[in-house]
OpenMM code with the backbone's topology and positions (N, CA, C; nanometers):
from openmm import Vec3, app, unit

residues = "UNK UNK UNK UNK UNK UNK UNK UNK UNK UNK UNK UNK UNK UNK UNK UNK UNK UNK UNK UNK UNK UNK UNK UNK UNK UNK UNK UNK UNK UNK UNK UNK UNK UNK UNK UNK UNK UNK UNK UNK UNK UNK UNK UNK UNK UNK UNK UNK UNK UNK UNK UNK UNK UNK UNK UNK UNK UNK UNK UNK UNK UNK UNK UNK UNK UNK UNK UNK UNK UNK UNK UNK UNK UNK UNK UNK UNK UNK".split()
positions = [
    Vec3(14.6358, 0.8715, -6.3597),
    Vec3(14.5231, 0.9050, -6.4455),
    Vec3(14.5571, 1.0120, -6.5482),
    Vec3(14.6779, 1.0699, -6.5718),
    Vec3(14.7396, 1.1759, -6.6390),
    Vec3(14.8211, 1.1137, -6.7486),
    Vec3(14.7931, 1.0752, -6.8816),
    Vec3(14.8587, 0.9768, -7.0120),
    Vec3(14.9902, 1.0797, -6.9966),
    Vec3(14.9587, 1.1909, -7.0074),
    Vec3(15.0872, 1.2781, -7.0340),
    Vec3(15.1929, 1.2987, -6.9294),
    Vec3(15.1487, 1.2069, -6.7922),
    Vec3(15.2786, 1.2801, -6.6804),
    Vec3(15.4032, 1.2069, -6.7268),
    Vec3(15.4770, 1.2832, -6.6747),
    Vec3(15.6040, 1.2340, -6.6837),
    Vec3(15.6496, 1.2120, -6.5926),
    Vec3(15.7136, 1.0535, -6.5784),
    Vec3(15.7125, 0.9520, -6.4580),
    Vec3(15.8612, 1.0120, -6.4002),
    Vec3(15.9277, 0.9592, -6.3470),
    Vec3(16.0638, 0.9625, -6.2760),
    Vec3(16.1688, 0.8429, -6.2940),
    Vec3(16.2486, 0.8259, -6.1938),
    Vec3(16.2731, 0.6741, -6.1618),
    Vec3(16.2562, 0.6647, -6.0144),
    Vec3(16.2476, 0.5449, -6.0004),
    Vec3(16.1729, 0.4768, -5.8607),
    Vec3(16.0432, 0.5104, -5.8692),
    Vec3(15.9335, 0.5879, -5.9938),
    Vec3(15.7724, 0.5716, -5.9884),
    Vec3(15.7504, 0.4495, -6.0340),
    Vec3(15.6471, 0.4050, -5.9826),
    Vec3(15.5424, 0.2869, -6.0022),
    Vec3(15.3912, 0.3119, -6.0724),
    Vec3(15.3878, 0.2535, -6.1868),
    Vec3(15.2407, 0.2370, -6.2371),
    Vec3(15.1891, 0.1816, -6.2765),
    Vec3(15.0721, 0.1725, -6.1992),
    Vec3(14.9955, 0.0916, -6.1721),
    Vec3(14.8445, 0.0704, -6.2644),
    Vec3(14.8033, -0.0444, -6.3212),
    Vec3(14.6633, -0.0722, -6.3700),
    Vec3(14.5626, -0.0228, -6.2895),
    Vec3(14.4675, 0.0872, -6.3518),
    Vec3(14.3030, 0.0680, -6.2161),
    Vec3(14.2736, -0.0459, -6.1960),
    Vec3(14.1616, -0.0007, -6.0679),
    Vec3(14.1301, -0.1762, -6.0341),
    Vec3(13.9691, -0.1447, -6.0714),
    Vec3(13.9536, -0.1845, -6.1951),
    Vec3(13.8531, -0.1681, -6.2468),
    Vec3(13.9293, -0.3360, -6.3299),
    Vec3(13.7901, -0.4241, -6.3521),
    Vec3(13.7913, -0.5259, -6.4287),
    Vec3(13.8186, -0.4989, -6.5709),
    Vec3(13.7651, -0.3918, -6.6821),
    Vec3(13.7979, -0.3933, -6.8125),
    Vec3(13.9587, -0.3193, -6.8239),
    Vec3(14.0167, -0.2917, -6.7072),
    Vec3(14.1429, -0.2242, -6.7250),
    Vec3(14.2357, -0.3383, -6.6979),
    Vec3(14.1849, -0.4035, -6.5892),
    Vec3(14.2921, -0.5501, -6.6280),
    Vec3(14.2698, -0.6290, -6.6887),
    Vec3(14.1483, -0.6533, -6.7767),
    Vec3(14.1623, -0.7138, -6.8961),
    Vec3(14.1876, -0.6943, -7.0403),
    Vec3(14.2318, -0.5825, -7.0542),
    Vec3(14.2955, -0.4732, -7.1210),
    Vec3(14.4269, -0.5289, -7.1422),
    Vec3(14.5167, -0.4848, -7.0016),
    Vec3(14.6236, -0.5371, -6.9914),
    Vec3(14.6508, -0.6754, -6.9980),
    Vec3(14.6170, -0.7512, -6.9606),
    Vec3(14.6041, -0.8795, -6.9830),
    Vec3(14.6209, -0.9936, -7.1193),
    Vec3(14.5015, -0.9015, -7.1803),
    Vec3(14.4751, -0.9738, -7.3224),
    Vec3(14.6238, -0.9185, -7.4017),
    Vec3(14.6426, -0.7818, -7.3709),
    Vec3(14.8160, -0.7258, -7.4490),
    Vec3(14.9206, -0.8193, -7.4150),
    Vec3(14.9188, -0.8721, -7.2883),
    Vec3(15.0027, -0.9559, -7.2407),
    Vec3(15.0237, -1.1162, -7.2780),
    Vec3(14.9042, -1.1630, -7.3417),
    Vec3(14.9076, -1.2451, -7.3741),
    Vec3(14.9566, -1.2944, -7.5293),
    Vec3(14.8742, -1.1633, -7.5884),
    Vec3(14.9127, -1.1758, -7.7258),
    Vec3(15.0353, -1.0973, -7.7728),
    Vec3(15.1559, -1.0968, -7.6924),
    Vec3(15.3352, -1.0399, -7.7085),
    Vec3(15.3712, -1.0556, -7.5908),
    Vec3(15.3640, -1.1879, -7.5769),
    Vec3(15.4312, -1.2527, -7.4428),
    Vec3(15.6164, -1.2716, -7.4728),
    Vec3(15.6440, -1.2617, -7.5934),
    Vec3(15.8029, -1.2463, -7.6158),
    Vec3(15.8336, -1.1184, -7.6661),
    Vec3(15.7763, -1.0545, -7.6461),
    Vec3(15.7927, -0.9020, -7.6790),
    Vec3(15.8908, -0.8304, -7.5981),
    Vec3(16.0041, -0.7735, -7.5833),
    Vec3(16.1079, -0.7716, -7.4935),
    Vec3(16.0791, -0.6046, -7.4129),
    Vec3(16.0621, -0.6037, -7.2912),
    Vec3(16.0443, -0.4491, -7.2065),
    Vec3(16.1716, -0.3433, -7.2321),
    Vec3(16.1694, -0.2609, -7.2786),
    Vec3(16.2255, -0.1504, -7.2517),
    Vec3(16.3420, -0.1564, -7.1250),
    Vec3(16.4746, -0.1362, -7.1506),
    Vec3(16.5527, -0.1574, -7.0210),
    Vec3(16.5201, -0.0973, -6.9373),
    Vec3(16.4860, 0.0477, -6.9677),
    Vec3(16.3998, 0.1342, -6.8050),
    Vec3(16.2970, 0.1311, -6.7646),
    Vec3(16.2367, 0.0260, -6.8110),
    Vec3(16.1229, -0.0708, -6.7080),
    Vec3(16.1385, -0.1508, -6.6907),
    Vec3(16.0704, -0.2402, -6.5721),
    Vec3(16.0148, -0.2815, -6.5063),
    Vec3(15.8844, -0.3861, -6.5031),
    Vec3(15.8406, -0.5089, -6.5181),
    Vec3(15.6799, -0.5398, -6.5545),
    Vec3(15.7176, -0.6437, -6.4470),
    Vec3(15.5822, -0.6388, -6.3676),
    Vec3(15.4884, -0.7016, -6.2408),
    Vec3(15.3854, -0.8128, -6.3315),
    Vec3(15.3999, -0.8830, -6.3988),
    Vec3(15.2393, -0.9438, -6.4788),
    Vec3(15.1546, -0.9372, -6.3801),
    Vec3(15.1732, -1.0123, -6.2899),
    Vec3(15.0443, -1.0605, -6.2032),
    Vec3(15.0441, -0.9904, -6.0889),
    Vec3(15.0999, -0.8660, -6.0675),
    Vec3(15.0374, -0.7851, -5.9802),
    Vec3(14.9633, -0.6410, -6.0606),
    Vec3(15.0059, -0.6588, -6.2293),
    Vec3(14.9593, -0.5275, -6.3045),
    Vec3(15.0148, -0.4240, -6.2826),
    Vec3(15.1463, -0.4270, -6.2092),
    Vec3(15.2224, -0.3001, -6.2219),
    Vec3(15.3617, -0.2627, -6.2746),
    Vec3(15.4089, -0.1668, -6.3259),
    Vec3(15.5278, -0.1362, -6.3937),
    Vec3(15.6431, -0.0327, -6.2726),
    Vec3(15.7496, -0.0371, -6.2901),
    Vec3(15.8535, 0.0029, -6.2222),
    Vec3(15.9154, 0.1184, -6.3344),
    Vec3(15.9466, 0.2230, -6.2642),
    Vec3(16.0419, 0.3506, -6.3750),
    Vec3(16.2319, 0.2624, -6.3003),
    Vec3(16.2454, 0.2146, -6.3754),
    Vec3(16.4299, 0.2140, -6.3123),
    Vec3(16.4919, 0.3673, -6.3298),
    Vec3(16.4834, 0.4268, -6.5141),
    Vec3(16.5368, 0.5349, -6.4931),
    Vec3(16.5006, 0.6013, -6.5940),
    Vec3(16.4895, 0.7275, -6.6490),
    Vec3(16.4917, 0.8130, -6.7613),
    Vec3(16.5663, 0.7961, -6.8534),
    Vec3(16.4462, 0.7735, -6.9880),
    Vec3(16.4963, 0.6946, -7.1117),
    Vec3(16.5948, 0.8295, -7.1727),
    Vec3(16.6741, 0.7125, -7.2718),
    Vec3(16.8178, 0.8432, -7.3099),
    Vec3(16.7312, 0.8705, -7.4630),
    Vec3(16.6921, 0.9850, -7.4687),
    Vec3(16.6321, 1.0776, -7.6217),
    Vec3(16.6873, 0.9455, -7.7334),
    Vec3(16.8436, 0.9269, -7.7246),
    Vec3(16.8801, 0.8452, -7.8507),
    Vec3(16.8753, 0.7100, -7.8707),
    Vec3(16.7905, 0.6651, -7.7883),
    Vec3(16.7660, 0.5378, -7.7535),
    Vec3(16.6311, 0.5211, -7.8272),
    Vec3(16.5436, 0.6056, -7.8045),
    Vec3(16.3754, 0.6237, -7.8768),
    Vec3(16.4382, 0.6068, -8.0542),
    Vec3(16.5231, 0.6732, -8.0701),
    Vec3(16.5864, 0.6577, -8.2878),
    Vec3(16.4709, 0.7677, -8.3364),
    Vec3(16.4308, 0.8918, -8.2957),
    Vec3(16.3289, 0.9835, -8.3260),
    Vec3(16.4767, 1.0846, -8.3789),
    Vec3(16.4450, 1.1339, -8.4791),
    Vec3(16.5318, 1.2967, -8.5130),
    Vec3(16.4344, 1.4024, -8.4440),
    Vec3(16.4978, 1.4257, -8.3480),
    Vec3(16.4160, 1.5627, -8.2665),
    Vec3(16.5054, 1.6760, -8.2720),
    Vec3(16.4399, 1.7796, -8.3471),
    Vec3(16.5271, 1.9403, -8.3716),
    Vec3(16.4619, 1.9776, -8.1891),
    Vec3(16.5477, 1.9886, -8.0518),
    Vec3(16.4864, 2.0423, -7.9356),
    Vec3(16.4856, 2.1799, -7.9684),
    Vec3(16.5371, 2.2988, -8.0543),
    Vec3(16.5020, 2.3987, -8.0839),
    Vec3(16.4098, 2.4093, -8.1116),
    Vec3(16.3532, 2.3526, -8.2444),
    Vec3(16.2297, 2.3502, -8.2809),
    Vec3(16.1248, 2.3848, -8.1883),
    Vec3(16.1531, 2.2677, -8.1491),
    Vec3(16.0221, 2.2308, -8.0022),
    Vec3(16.0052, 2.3258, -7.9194),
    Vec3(16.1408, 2.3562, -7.8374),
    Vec3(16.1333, 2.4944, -7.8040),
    Vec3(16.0920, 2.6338, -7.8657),
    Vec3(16.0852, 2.6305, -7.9300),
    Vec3(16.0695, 2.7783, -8.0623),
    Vec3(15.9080, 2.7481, -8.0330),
    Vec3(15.8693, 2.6048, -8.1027),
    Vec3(15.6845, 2.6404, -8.1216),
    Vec3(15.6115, 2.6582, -8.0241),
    Vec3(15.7013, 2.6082, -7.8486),
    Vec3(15.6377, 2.6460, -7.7746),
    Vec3(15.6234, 2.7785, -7.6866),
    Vec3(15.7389, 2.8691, -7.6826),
    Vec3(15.7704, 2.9571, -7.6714),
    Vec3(15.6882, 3.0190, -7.7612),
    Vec3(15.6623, 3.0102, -7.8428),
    Vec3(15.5196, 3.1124, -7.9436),
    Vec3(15.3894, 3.1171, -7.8496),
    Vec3(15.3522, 3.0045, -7.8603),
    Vec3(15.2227, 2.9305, -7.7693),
    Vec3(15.1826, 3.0162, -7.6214),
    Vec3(15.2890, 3.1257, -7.5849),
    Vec3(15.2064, 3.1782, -7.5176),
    Vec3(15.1946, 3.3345, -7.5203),
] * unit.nanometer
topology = app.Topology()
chain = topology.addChain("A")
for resn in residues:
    res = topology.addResidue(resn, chain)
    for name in ("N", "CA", "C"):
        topology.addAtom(name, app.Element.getBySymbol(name[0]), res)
């Protein structure tokens, strides 16, 4: 229930079992059914759940991230 945690490998996550959350997922699934998963996942269709295999590599995402930066603005922040 936390958008922001940060998973592991060997976590599992899972759809609520609430009806508009698997039809949520569902309808995404249908409409990019050749859409190719991420190598460090995992997809269950028909049980609605995802697998962590392992922690994505920073240079794999293609983002220019200054980690100083990041560090610097948060290190202000308190």
């Amino acid at each position: 229930n936390i958008p922001s945690y940060r998973c592991k490998p060997q976590d599992i996550i899972t759809v609520r079992d609430e009806q508009q959350s698997r039809t949520m997922v569902q309808n995404y699934l249908d409409s990019s059914p050749h859409e190719e998963l991420p190598k460090h996942l995992t997809l269950h269709r028909f049980e609605y759940k995802g697998f962590v295999n392992q922690i994505i590599d920073s240079k794999w995402v293609g983002l220019k991230i200054n980690e100083l930066l990041v560090v610097e603005y948060y290190s202000r922040q308190t």
